[in-house]
N, C-alpha and C positions, 0 to 999 in steps of 0.2 A: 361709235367705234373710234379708236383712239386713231388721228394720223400722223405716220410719220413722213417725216424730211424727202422729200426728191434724192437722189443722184445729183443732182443741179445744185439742189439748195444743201445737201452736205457739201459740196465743192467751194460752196461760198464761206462758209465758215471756217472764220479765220483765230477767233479769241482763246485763250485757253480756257482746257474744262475737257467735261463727258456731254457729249448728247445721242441719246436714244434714237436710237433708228429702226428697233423691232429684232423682236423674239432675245431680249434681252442682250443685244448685240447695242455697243458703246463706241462712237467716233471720239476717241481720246488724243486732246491736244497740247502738248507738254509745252513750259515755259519757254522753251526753245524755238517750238514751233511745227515739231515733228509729229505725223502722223499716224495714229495706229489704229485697229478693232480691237476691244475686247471684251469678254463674254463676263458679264455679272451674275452673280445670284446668292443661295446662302444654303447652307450646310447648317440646318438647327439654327441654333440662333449666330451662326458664325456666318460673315461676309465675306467671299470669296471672289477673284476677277480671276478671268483665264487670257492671256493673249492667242490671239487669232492669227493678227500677219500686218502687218504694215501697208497702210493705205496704199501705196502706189502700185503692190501686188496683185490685190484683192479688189474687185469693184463692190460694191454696196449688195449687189444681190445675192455674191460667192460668199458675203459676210454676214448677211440674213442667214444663207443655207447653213455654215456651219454654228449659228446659233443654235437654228430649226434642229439640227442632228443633238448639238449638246445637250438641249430641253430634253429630247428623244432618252437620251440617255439616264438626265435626273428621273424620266420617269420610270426608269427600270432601276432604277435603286443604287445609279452605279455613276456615282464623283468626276465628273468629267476632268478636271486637274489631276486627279490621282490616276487614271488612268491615261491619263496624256505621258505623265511623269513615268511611269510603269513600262509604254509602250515605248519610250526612249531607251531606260536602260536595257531591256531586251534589246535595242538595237545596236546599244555599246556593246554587249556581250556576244551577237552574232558576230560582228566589225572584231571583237577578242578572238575569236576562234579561228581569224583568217590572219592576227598578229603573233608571231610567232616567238619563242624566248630571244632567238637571234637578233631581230628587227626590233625588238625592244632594249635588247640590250645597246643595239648600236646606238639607240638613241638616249637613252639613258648617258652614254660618254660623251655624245656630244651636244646635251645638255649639259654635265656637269665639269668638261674638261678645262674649261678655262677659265678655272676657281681651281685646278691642279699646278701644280711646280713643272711649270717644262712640259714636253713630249714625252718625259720617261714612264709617270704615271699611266698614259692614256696606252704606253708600247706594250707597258704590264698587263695592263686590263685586257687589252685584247688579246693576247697571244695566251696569256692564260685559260681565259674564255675558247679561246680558238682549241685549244691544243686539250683541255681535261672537261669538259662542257659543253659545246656545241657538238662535238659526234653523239653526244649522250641523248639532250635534251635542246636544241637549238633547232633545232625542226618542229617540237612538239608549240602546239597554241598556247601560247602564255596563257587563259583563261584553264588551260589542262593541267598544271606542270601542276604534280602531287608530292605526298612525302618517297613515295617508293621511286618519282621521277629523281630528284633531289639527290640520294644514296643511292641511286644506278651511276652518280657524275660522280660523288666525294668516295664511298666507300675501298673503291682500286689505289686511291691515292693518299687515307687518311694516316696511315701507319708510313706509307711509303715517304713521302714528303710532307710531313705533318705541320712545319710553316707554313708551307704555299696552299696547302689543303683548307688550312683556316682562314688564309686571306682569301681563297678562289669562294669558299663558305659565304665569306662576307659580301662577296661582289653578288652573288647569285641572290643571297637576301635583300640586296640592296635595289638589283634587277626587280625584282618580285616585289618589293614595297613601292615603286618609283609604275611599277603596270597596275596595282592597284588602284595608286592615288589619282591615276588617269582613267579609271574606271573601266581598265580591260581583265579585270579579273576580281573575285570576291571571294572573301573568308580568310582565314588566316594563313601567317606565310609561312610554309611548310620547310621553309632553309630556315629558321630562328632557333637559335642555340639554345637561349631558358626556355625550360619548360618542356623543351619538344628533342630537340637533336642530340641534346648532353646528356638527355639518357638513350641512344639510339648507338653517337661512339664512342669508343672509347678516348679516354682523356690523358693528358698528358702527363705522366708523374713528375714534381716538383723538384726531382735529384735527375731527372731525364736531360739536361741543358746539355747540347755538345757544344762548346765550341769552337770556331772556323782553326786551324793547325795556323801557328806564325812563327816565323822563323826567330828563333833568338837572338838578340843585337849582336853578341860577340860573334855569332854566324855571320852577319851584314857586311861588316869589312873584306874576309876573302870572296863571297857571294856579287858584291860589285867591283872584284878586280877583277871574275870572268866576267860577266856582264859588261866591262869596259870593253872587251877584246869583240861582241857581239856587234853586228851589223843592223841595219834595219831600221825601220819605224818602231816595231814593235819592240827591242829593246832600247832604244830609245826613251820611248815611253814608259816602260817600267823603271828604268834610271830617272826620271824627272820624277816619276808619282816616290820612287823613294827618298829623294832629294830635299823635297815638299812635303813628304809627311799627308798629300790629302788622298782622296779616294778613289780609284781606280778608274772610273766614271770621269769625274773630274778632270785628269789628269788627261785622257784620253778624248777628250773633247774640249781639251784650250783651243782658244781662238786667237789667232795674231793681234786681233783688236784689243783683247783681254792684258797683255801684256805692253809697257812700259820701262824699257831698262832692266832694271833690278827689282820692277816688283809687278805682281801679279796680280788682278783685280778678279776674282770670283761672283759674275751675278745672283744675285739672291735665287735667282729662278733656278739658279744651277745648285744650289746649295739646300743638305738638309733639312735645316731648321730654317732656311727661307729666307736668309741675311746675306748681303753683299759678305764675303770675305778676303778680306786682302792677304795677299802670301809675298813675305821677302823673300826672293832668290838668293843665293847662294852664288858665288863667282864662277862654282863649276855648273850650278843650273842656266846661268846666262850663258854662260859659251856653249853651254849641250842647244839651248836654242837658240843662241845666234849660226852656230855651224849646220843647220838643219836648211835643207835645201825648202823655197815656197812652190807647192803646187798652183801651178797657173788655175784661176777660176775655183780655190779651195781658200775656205776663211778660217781652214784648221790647221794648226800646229801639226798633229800626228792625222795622216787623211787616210780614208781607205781606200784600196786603191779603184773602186766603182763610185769615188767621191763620199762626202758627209765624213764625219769622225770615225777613225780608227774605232774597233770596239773593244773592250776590257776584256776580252778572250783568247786575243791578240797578245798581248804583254801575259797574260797568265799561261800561255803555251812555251812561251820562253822562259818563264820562271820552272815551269815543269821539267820541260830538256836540261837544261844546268843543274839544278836541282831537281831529281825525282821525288815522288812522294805528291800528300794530299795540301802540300802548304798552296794557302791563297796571299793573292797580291797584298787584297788589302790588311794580309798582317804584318805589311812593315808600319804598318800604323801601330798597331801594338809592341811593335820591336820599339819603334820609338820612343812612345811615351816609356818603357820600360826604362830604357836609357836614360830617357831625362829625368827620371823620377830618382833612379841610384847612382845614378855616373854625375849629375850638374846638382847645382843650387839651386835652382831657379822653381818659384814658388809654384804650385799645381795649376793653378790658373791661370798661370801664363803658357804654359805648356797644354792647356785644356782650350786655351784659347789658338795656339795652335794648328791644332786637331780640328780647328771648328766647329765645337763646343759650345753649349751657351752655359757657360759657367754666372753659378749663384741664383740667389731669390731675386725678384723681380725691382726688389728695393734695394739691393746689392746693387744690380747692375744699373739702376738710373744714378746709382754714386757714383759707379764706377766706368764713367763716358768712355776714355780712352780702350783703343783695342790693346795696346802695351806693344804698337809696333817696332821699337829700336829695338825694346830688348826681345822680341821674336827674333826680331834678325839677328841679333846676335847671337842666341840658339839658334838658328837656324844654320849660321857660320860655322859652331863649333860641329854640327852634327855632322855636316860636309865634309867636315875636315878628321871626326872620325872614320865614317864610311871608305876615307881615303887610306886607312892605318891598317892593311890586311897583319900583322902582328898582333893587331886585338885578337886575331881566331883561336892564340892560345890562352886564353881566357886573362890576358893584364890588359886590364883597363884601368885607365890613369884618371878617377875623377878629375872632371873639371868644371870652372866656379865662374860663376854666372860675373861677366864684366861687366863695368863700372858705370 
């Protein structure tokens, strides 16, 4: 009969390799130096090793026994590996039943939020989730969440808000691909638009685009002689965002630190398409922020008054009072480019540039380094100095040509 090794005499063994200790149980010593059991054998003519546990766990005779079980096992017909492999993912899937869409989704954001632009992505995600989603399905075990789960969340919302319907669509797919890959749920994902949900809603006809109401330029001029006579942070702030030409958001969340004189620095993080953008001020945007009181322990231009940035709901409540109707903030972004497209000279790209824009093919813009700062400012002078002309409101507008 064959003998094996002591307890003693496997403790002594130090070189790398496999050696036999019984019932096909292996003391495997890796180049390193590390310790393990594991269980040999063959499948047909295929060679097969099972890990056991790591020497410091396991003493030599607990490593014998679950050899003794695994042989036990080949002899009823039944793969000890496959079956190890088998009894784990039923254990992922019990461990699914007890994670819920909620608990996953939360992680899923803060796995992938800091590969996002800012806070603003991560305030979307959730409030969206929070608000058309989790009353639905945000209790239910991510391993359950089905097609009828899916359209009990989108269908109240798909005609009503059909933008945010398709974005909230995507987050939940994204949810349900991100609990898969971690192996808390199997089969396919029942929020996937081909193949499965685009024939389930209905789709968006291609003549259906509304877009946002904006006030017409010649409107602008009498629109900021009431707005001069307003109080407030919040018009305030909608006089800088039309001054500036940028985005509501933007505008409403400058920071002291962001600004220098006459010109404005835009962090990439804050911005769009993900580029620092600089904005020339205007003589009347300097004085609107130089005569702006600093809230003590605030790093914001326009503060709310429970601290952090004023919010873009603010400034669009004043634009509603003065002006009724459905007009939003950010079409004085569209008044503008209107203006400088028919009222100036001044070539589209510089005015696209602007608007913060990433004007041209990618081999345009490595020709074309500079952002076209002077002559920004200087549209941006003349614009100021329109919005100051309430006599534009009977429609004579004086082109004017882009200086020198």
């Amino acid at each position: 009969m064959r003998k094996y090794p002591s307890a003693k005499e496997v403790a002594k063994l130090t070189k790398r390799g496999r050696y036999a200790v019984g019932h096909n149980v292996y003391l495997q010593i890796s180049e390193w130096g590390t310790r393990s059991w594991i269980f040999r054998y063959r499948v047909g003519d295929t060679a097969r090793h099972m890990g056991l546990g790591p020497y410091d766990l396991l003493t030599l005779a607990e490593a014998r026994e679950r050899g003794y079980q695994a042989r036990r096992q080949l002899l009823d017909g039944i793969d000890p590996l496959t079956h190890k492999r088998a009894a784990k993912r039923e254990k992922l899937l019990a461990t699914a039943h007890a994670k819920t869409f909620k608990e996953c989704a939360a992680a899923y954001i803060a796995a992938h939020e800091s590969g996002w632009r800012g806070s603003a992505s991560r305030k979307q995600w959730q409030q969206s989730l929070d608000r058309y989603v989790h009353p639905k399905i945000g209790n239910l075990p991510v391993a359950s969440v089905d097609l009828a789960s899916v359209l009990s969340a989108l269908e109240p919302i798909w005609t009503i808000i059909p933008e945010s319907a398709r974005r909230i669509r995507n987050r939940v797919e994204l949810v349900l691909d991100w609990a898969t890959a971690r192996g808390l749920r199997q089969g396919d994902n029942p929020a996937r638009w081909k193949g499965l949900l685009e024939n389930l809603l209905p789709q968006k006809k291609p003549n259906a685009v509304e877009h946002l109401a904006a006030m017409k330029y010649v409107d602008v001029p009498p629109f900021m002689a009431r707005l001069r006579n307003e109080q407030g942070f919040a018009a305030k702030a909608l006089k800088f965002q039309i001054l500036t030409a940028v985005r509501s958001g933007q505008a409403c969340g400058a920071r002291w630190s962001e600004i220098a004189g006459d010109t404005w620095i835009i962090p990439a993080e804050r911005t769009k398409n993900g580029r620092e953008h600089r904005v020339p001020l205007s003589q009347e945007a300097v004085e609107l922020v130089a005569n702006l009181p600093r809230i003590v322990g605030s790093e914001y231009v326009f503060s709310a008054p429970r601290g952090g940035p004023m919010h873009a709901r603010e400034a669009l409540r004043v634009l509603h009072r003065l002006c009724p109707g459905n007009a939003v903030s950010h079409g004085f972004r569209s008044a503008f480019s209107d203006w400088a497209h028919e009222c100036t000279a001044y070539a589209p790209h510089v005015i696209e540039q602007v608007l913060g824009h990433v004007v041209g093919t990618a081999v345009e813009r490595a020709y074309r380094r500079t952002d076209l700062f002077e002559q920004r400012r200087r549209l941006m002078l003349q614009w100021s100095e329109y919005c100051s002309k309430p006599d534009t409101a009977n429609g004579v507008v004086v082109p004017l040509r882009q200086g020198a």
